[in-house]
C-alpha positions in Angstrom: -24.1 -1.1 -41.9 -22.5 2.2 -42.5 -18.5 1.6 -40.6 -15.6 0.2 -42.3 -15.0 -3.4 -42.2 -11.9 -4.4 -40.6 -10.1 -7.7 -40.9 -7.9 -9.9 -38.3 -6.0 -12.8 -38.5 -6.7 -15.4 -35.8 -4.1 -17.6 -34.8 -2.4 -19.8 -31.7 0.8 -19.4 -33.1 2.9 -17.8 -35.4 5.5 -20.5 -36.2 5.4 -23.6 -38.4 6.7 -26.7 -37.5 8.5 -28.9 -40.4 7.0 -32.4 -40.2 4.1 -31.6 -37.7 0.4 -31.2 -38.4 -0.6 -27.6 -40.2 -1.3 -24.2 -38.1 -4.0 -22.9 -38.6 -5.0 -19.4 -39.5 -8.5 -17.4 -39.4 -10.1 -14.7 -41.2 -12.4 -12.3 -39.2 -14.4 -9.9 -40.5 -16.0 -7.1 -38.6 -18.5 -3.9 -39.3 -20.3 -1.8 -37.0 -19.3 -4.5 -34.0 -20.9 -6.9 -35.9 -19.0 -10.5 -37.9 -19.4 -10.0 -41.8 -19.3 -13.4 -43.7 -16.6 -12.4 -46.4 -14.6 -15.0 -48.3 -11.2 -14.2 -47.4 -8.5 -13.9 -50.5 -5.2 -15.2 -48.5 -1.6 -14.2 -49.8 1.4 -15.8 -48.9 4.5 -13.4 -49.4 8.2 -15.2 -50.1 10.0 -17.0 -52.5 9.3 -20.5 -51.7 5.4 -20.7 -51.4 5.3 -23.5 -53.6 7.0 -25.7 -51.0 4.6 -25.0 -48.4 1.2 -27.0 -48.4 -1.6 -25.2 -47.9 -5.2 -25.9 -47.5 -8.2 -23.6 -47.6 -11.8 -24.3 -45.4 -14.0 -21.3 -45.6 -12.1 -18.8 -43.6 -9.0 -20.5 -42.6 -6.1 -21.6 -43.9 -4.3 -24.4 -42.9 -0.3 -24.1 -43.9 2.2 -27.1 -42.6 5.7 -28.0 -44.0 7.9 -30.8 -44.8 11.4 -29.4 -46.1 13.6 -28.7 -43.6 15.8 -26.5 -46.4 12.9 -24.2 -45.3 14.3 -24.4 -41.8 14.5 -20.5 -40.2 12.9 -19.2 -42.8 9.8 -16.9 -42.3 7.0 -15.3 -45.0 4.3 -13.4 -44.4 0.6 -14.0 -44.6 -1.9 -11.9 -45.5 -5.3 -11.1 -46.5 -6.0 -9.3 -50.3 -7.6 -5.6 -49.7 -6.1 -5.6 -46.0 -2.4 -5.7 -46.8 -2.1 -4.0 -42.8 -3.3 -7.2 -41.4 -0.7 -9.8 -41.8 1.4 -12.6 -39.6 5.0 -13.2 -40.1 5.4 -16.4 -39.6 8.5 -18.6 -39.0 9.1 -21.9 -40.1 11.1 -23.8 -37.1 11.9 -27.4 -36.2 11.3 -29.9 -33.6 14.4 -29.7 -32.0 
């Protein structure tokens, strides 16, 4: 493998709904065309990551909220070493 690796962030969505079940987002890493099994280092960017829980399975990460002071708020998420590839994400409710 000679290329650069690259990173993305997979994901259905990019908002986060208070109460409901977490969204989910993915780590994948490429070189040469080819998926490179790197343990991603995930970042969450604001001022109120502490309120957020978060969960980490090999190369996702599972974020959910329960506070709606949070409500309209966004942060962004990103992976360590690939500060380019990050998701802003919004934190919305139900109704």
């Amino acid at each position: 493998p000679t290329g650069e690796i690259t990173a993305n962030i997979i994901y259905d969505t990019d908002k986060l709904y208070i109460g409901l079940g977490a969204t989910e987002f993915t780590a994948v890493f490429t070189q040469d065309g080819q998926t490179v099994d790197i343990e991603p280092e995930w970042t969450i960017n604001c001022d109120f990551a502490d309120k957020l829980q978060v969960d980490k399975i090999n190369n996702t990460i599972c974020i959910s909220v329960d506070n709606y002071d949070l409500l309209n708020k966004s942060f962004e998420l990103f992976l360590q070493g690939y500060e380019d590839t990050k998701v802003k994400v919004t934190i919305i409710g139900l109704v």
